[in-house]
C-alpha positions as CSV (number, residue, x, y, z in Angstrom):
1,X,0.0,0.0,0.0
2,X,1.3,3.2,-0.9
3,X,1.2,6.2,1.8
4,X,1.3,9.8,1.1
5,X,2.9,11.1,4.1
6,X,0.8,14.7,3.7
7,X,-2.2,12.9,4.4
8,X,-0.8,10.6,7.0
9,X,0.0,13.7,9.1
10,X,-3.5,15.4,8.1
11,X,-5.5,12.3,9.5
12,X,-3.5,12.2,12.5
13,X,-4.2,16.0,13.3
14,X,-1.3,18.0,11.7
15,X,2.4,18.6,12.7
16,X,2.5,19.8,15.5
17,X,0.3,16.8,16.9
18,X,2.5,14.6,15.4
19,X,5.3,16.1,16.8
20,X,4.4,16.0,20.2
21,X,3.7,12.3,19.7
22,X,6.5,9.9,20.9
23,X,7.8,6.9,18.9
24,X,4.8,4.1,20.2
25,X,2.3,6.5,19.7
26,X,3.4,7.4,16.4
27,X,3.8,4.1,15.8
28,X,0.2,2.5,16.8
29,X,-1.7,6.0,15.2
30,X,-0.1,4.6,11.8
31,X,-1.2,1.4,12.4
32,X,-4.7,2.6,13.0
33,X,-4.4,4.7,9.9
34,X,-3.1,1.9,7.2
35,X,-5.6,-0.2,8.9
36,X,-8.8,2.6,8.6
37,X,-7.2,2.5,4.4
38,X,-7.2,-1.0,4.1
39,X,-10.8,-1.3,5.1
40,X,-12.0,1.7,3.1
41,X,-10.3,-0.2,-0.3
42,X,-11.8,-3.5,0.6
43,X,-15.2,-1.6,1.0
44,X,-14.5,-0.1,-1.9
45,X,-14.2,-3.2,-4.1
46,X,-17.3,-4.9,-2.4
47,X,-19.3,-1.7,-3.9
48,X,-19.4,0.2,-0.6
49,X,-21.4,4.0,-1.1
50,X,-18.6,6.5,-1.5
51,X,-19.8,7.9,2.2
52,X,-22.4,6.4,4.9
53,X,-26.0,6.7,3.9
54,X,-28.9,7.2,5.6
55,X,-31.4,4.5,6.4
56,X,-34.1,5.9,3.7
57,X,-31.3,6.7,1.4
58,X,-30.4,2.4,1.7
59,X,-34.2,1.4,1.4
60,X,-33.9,2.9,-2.0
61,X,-31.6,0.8,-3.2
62,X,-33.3,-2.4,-2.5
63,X,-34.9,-2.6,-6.1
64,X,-31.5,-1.8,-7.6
65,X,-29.7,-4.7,-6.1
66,X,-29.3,-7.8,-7.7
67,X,-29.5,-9.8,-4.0
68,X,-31.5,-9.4,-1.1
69,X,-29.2,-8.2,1.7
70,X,-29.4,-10.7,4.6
71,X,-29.7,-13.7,2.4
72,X,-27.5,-16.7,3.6
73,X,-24.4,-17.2,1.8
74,X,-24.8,-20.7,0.7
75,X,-28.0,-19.7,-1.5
76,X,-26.2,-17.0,-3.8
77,X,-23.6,-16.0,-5.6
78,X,-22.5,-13.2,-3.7
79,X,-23.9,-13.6,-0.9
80,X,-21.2,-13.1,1.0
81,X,-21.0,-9.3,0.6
82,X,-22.7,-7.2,2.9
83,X,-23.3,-4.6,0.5
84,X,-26.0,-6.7,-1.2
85,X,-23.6,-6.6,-4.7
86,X,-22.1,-9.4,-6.9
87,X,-18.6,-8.7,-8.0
88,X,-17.7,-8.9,-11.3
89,X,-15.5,-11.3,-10.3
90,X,-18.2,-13.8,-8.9
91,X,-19.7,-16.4,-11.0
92,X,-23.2,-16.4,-11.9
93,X,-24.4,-19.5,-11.0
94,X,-24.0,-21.4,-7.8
95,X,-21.3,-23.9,-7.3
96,X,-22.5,-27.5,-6.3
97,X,-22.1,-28.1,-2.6
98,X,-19.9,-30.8,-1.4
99,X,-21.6,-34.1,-0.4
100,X,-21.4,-34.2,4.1
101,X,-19.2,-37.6,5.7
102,X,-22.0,-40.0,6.6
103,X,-20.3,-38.9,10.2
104,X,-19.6,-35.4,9.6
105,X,-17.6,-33.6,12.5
106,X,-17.4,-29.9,13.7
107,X,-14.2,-29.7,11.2
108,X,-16.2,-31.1,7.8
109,X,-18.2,-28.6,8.1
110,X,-15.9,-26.0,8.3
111,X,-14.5,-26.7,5.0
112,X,-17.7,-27.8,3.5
113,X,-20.5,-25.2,4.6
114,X,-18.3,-22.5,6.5
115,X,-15.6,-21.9,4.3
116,X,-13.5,-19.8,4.4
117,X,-15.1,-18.6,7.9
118,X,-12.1,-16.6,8.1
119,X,-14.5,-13.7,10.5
120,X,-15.2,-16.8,13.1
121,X,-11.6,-18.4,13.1
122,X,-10.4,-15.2,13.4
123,X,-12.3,-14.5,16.3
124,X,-12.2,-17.4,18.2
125,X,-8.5,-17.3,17.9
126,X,-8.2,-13.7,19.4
127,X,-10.4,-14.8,22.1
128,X,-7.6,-17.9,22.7
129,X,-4.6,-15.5,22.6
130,X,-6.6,-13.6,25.4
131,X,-6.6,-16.3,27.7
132,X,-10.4,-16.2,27.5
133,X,-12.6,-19.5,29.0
134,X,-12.9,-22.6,26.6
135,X,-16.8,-21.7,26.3
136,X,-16.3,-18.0,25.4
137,X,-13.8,-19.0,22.7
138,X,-16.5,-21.7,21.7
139,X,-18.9,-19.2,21.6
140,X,-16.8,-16.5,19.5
141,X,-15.9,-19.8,17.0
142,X,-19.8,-20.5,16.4
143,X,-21.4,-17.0,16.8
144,X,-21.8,-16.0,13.0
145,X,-21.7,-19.6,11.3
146,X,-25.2,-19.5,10.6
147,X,-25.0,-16.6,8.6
148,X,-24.3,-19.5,5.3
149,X,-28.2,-19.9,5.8
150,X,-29.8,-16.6,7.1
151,X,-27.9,-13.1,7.6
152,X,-31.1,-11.6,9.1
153,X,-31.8,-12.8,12.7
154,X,-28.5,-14.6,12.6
155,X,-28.0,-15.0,16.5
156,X,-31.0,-16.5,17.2
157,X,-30.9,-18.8,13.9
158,X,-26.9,-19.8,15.2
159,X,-28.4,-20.0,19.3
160,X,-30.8,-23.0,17.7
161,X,-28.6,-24.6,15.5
162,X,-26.0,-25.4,18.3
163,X,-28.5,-25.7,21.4
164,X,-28.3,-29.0,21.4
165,X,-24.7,-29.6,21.4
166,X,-23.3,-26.7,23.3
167,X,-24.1,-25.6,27.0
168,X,-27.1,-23.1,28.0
169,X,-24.6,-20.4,28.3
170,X,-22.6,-20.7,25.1
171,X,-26.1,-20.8,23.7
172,X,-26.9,-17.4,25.5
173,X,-23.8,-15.8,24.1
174,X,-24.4,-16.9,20.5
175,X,-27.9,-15.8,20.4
176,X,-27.7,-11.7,22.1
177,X,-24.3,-10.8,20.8
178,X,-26.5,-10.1,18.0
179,X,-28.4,-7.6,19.8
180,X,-25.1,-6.3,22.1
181,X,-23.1,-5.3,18.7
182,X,-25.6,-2.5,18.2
183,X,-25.0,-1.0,21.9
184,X,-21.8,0.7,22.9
185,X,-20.3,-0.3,26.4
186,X,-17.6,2.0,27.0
187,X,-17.3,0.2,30.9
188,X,-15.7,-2.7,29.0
189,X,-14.4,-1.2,26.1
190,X,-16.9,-1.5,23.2
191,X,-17.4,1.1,21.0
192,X,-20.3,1.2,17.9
193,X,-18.3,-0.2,15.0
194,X,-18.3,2.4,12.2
195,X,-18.4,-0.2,9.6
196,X,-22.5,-0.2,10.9
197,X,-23.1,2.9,9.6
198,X,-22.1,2.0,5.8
199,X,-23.7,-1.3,6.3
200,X,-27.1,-0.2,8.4
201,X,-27.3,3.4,7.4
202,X,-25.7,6.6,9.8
203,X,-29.4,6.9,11.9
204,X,-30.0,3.1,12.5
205,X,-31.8,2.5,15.0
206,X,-32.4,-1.4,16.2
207,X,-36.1,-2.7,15.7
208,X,-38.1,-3.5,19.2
209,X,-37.0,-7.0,19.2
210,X,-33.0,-6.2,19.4
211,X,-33.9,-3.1,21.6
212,X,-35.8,-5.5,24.3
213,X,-33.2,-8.7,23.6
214,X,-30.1,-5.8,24.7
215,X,-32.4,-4.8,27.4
216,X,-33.1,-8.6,28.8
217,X,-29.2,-9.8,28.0
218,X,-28.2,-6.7,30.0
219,X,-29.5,-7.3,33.3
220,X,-28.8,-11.3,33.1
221,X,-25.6,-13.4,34.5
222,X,-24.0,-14.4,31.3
223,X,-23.9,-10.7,30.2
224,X,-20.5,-10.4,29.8
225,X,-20.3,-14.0,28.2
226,X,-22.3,-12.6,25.2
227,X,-20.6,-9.4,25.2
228,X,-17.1,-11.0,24.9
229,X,-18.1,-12.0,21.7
230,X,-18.6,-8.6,20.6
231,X,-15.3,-7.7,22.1
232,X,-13.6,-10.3,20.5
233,X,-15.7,-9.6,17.1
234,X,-13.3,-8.1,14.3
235,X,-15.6,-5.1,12.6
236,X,-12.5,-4.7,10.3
237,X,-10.1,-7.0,7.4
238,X,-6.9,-7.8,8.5
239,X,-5.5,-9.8,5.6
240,X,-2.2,-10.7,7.7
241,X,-4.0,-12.5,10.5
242,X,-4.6,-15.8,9.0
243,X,-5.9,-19.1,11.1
244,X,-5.7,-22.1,9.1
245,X,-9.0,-24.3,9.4
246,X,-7.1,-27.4,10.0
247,X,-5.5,-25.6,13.1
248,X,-5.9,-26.8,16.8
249,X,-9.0,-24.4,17.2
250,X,-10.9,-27.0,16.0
251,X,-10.2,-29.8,18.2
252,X,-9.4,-27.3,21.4
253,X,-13.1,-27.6,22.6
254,X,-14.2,-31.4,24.1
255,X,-18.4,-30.3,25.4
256,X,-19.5,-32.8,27.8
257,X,-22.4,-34.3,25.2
258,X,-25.1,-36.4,27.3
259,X,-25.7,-39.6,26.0
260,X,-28.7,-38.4,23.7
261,X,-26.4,-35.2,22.8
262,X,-23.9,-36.2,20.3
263,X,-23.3,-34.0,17.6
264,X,-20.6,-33.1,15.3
265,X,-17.7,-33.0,17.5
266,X,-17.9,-36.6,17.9
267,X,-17.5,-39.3,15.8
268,X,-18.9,-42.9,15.9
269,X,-15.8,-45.4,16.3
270,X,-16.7,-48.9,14.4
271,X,-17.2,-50.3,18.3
272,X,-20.0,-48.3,19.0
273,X,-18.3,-45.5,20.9
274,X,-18.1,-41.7,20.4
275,X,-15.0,-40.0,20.9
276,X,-14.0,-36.0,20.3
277,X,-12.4,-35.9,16.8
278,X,-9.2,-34.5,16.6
279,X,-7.8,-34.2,13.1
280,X,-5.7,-31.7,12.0
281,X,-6.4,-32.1,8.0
């Protein structure tokens, strides 16, 4: 990436701000700045407006898009991009899905259904590096996988899809981080991504149902379990942070399943038995 020094110092305040910064605060605002530029090219690319729009000026554009923003990703080329465009890049068509194992584990469907899942690896493994709990890190690895079926809604479509294989409070943490991203908590350290106001429109404001889920999640025990995943929630690209889905993330969590309660981090040995998988490929 190229940088024009002029405009380095303009973004950072001018000279004389810059000159009164010392080497690690020069240091981490240049970070923050090729990192603001890397995410404004990549929006740029994915057809991002030229400047955040307002709600009314977004519901204008629904007609004009060729997909339905919210749609899962599996269903659609394109679908992937939050912007509601297909790149010129992007096929037309839909590829074929992979047939499932007759056994699938957690890690098949990784590479068949969540792939790349980059966003989830990414934040499960900043969650590990933390030193976070093995359920929160859970929790951050799961939290937006359901978004290959349904965008809209997806907490409460992920919270159902795992219930029976996770505990109740990874389940909790899945389903109202989706209403906790839209509310700032400055006691902990979360701020209102910016990237929200491209995506949702600069006067967003949540529908009842995400106003009285925050309101519920707030006041309950496992608060902060949901809110961790916001805090460990990436709301921009970095390209250098890359978690290979055959990595040790994958095999780090062992759920106590009951009996009845086996799901796809298990597989059936030719005994009878279930035992965690644990392959690395």
């Amino acid at each position: 990436m190229r940088i024009d020094q002029r405009k380095v110092i303009a973004a950072l305040g001018g000279s004389r701000v810059v000159q009164g910064m010392d080497s690690e605060a020069k240091a981490e605002a240049l970070e923050l700045y090729l990192s603001d530029q890397l995410d404004n090219s990549i929006f740029v690319r994915l057809g991002a407006p030229s400047k955040p729009l307002t709600v009314s000026e977004l519901d204008e554009q629904i007609d004009k898009r060729p997909l339905r923003r919210g749609i899962g990703t599996l269903f659609s080329s394109g679908g992937t991009n939050p912007f509601g465009n297909r790149l010129p890049s992007e096929p037309a068509n839909v590829p074929r899905l992979a047939p499932m194992p007759a056994q699938p584990v957690l890690l098949d469907f990784f590479n068949l259904r969540f792939a790349p899942a980059t966003h989830v690896l990414q934040s499960a493994d900043k969650a590990l590096a933390a030193g976070l709990p093995e359920d929160i890190v859970l929790a951050c690895l799961l939290h937006d996988v359901a978004q290959v079926l349904m965008k809209a809604d997806h907490g409460w479509w992920a919270a159902q899809l795992f219930e029976p294989y996770v505990s109740e409070k990874v389940t909790f943490a899945i389903r109202y981080h989706q209403a906790l991203r839209f509310y700032p908590d400055p006691a902990v350290g979360y701020e209102y991504p910016q990237l929200y106001n491209l995506i949702f429109g600069t006067d967003y404001v949540p529908p009842p149902h995400i106003q009285a889920a925050h309101e519920y999640c707030r006041n309950h025990k496992w608060y902060m379990a949901a809110r961790l995943i916001t805090l460990n929630d990436l709301y921009s690209f970095d390209p250098n942070h890359i978690v290979d889905r055959s990595c040790k993330i994958l095999g780090y969590h062992r759920p106590p399943f009951q009996a009845a309660e086996r799901g796809p981090w298990e597989r059936q040995q030719p005994d009878g038995a279930y035992v965690a998988d644990d392959r690395e490929s």
